[in-house]
RONU-301379 format. One record per residue (C-alpha): residue number from 1; residue in one letter; x, y, z. Coordinates in steps of 0.02 Angstrom, whole numbers, plus 50000, padded with zeros to 5 digits. Example, Ala and Ser with C-alpha at 12.3 -4.5 7.8 and 13.67 -1.06 7.14 Angstrom:
    nr   rest       X       Y       Z
     1      A   50615   49775   50390
     2      S   50684   49947   50357
***
This chain:
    nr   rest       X       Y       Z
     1      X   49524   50713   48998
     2      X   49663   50612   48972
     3      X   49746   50479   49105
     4      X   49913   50434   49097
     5      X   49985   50286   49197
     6      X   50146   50198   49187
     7      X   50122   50011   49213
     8      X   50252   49934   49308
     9      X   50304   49762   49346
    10      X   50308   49774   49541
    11      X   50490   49689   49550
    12      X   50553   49842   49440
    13      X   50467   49958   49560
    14      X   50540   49905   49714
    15      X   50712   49882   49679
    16      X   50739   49988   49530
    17      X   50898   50103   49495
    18      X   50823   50260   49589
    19      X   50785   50160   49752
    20      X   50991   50084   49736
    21      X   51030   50285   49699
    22      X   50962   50341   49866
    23      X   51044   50228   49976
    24      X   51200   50209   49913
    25      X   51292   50053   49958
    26      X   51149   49964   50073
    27      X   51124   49811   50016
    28      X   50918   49785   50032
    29      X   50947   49628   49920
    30      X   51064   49530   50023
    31      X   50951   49589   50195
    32      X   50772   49532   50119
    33      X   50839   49371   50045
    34      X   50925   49308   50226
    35      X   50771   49391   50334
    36      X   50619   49324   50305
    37      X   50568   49119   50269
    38      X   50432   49154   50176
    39      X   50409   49269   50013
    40      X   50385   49455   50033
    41      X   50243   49539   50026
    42      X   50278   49715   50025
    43      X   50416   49835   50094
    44      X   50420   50004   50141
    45      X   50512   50166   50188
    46      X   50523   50283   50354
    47      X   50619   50434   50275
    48      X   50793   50370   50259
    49      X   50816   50295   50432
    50      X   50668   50131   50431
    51      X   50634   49991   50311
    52      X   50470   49879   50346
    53      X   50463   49716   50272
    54      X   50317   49592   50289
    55      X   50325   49423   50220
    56      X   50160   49283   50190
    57      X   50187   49187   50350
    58      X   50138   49363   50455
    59      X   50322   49410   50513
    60      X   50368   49602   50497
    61      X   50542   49641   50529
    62      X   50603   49829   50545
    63      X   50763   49864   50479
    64      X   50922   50004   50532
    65      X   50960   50052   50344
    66      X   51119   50148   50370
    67      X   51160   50010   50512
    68      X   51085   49885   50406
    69      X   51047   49772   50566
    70      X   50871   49733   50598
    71      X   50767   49786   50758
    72      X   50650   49710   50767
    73      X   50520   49549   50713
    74      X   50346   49558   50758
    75      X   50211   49418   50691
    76      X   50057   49542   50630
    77      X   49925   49390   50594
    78      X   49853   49283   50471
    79      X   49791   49366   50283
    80      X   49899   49520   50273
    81      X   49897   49601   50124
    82      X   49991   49745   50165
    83      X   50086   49848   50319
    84      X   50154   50027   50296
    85      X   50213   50171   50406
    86      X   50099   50344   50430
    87      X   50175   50496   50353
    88      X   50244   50517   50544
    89      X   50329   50365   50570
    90      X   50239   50355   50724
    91      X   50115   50209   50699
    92      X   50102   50059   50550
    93      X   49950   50012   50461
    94      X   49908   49810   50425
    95      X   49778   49786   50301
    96      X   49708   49605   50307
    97      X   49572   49543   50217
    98      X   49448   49599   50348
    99      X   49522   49760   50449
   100      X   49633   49874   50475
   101      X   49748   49861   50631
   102      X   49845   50027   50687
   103      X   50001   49982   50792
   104      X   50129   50107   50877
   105      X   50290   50106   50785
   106      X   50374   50111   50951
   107      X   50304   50004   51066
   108      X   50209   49884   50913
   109      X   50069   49870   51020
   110      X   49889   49887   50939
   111      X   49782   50035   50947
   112      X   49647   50044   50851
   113      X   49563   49916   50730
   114      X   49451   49989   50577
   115      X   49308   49838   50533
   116      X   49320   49862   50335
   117      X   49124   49843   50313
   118      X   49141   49762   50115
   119      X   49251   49632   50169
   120      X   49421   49529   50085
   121      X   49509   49677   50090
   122      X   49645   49685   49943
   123      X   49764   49839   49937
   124      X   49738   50020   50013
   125      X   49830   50189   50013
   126      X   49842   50311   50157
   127      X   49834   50476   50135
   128      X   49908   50647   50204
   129      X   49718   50707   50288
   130      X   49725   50575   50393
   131      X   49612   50417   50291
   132      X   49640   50283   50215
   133      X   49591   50232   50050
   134      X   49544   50042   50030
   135      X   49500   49923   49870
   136      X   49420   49769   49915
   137      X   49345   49632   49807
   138      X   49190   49729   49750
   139      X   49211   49910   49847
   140      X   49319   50046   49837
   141      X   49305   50136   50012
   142      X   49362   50281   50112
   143      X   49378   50270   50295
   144      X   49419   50422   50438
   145      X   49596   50340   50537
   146      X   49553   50431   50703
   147      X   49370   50398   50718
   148      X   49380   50236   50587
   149      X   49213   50326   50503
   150      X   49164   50276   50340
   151      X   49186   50412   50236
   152      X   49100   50323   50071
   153      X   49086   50156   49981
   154      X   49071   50150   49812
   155      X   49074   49990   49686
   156      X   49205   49933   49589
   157      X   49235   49783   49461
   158      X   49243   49630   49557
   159      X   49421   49528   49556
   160      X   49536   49454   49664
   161      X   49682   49523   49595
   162      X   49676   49711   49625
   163      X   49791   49860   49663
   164      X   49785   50040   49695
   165      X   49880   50207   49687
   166      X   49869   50380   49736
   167      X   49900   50515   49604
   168      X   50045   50631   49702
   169      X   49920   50779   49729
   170      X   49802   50643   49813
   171      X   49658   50697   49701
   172      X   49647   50543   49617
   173      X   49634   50361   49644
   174      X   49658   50232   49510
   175      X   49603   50037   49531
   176      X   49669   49900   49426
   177      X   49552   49748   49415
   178      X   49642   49600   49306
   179      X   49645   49705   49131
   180      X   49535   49841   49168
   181      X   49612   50017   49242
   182      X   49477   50157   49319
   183      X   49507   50296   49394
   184      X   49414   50398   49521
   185      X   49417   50579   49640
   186      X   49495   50521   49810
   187      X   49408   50643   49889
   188      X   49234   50587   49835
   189      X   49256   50424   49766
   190      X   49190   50488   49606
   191      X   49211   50394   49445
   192      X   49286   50482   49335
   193      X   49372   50381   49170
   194      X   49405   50190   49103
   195      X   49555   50189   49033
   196      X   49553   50023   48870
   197      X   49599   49847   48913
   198      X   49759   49794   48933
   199      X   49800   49614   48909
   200      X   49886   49609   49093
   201      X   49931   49712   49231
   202      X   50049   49688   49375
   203      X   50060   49861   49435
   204      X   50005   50033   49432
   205      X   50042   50214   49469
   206      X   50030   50413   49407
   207      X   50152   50498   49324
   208      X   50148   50658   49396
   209      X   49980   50751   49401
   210      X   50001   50851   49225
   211      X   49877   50753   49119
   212      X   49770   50690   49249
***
């Protein structure tokens, strides 16, 4: 069975031609570079109304995109590695390196707080059933968002420089770990190929589901 993933340099991914395409003239460039002090982490899309960005001192700002005003900056803690919307819009996941706070979009007040049992918590990806998928620094794990049930653990090669991504039918998972690529069922956590070494990776993600 053959895996195909385009590797990406993350820059490319974020702010390629396609994103520009969507929104026309908003200028994301000129917003991120004046909003935040510190570097970004991550940034991410509600629909076409929202845009999250989180930077490395803990500040997430929430921006208007048509208005392209910002409304509103919230400090979400020390370690972050990542913060994203639900599917909903209606609550925001931050993944530090420990656990995973749930906050209402509305009021930014926290909910709920999943203890990540492995521990340095790296990346994660949430998916449409309602769980959320996490690599840490030896574990890939699976973990129930209502009930924050561990839903299974399995091990994975150990690095501190690790990302994941969900195949767009959500039944697979692939983890990068420095030069090595494996990919797994998201459903099970079952391994499934290793794809050969690649001198370096920055990012990773499907193309499509056709040969995967």
């Amino acid at each position: 069975m053959r895996h195909v993933l385009l590797l990406v340099v993350l820059f490319n991914m974020l702010f390629g031609n396609n994103t520009f395409d969507k929104f026309n003239e908003v200028k994301l460039k000129t917003i991120l570079k004046a909003s935040h002090k510190s570097a970004i982490l991550n940034i991410d899309f509600y629909k076409n109304e929202k845009l999250l960005t989180l930077s490395q001192d803990g500040m997430m700002k929430i921006w208007d995109i048509k208005e392209q005003e910002m409304l509103k900056s919230v400090y979400m803690g020390k370690d972050l590695k990542e913060v994203v919307f639900s599917k909903d819009g209606t609550k925001i996941y931050a993944l530090n390196t420990s656990n995973l706070n749930i906050y209402n979009s509305s009021t930014y007040k926290l909910q709920n707080t999943i203890k990540v049992s492995s521990g340095y918590c790296l990346d994660m990806e949430i998916t449409s059933e309602n769980e959320v998928i996490i690599v840490s620094y030896y574990y890939l794990q699976k973990y129930n968002l209502k009930t924050g049930k561990l839903i299974y653990s399995v091990e994975s090669d150990s690095s501190s420089k690790k990302n994941i991504t969900l195949s767009s039918n959500q039944k697979y998972i692939a983890v990068s770990a420095r030069k090595i690529v494996k990919v797994y069922r998201a459903k099970s956590g079952e391994f499934i190929s290793k794809l050969p070494k690649f001198r370096s990776i920055k990012k990773i993600d499907f193309i499509g589901n056709k040969n995967i």
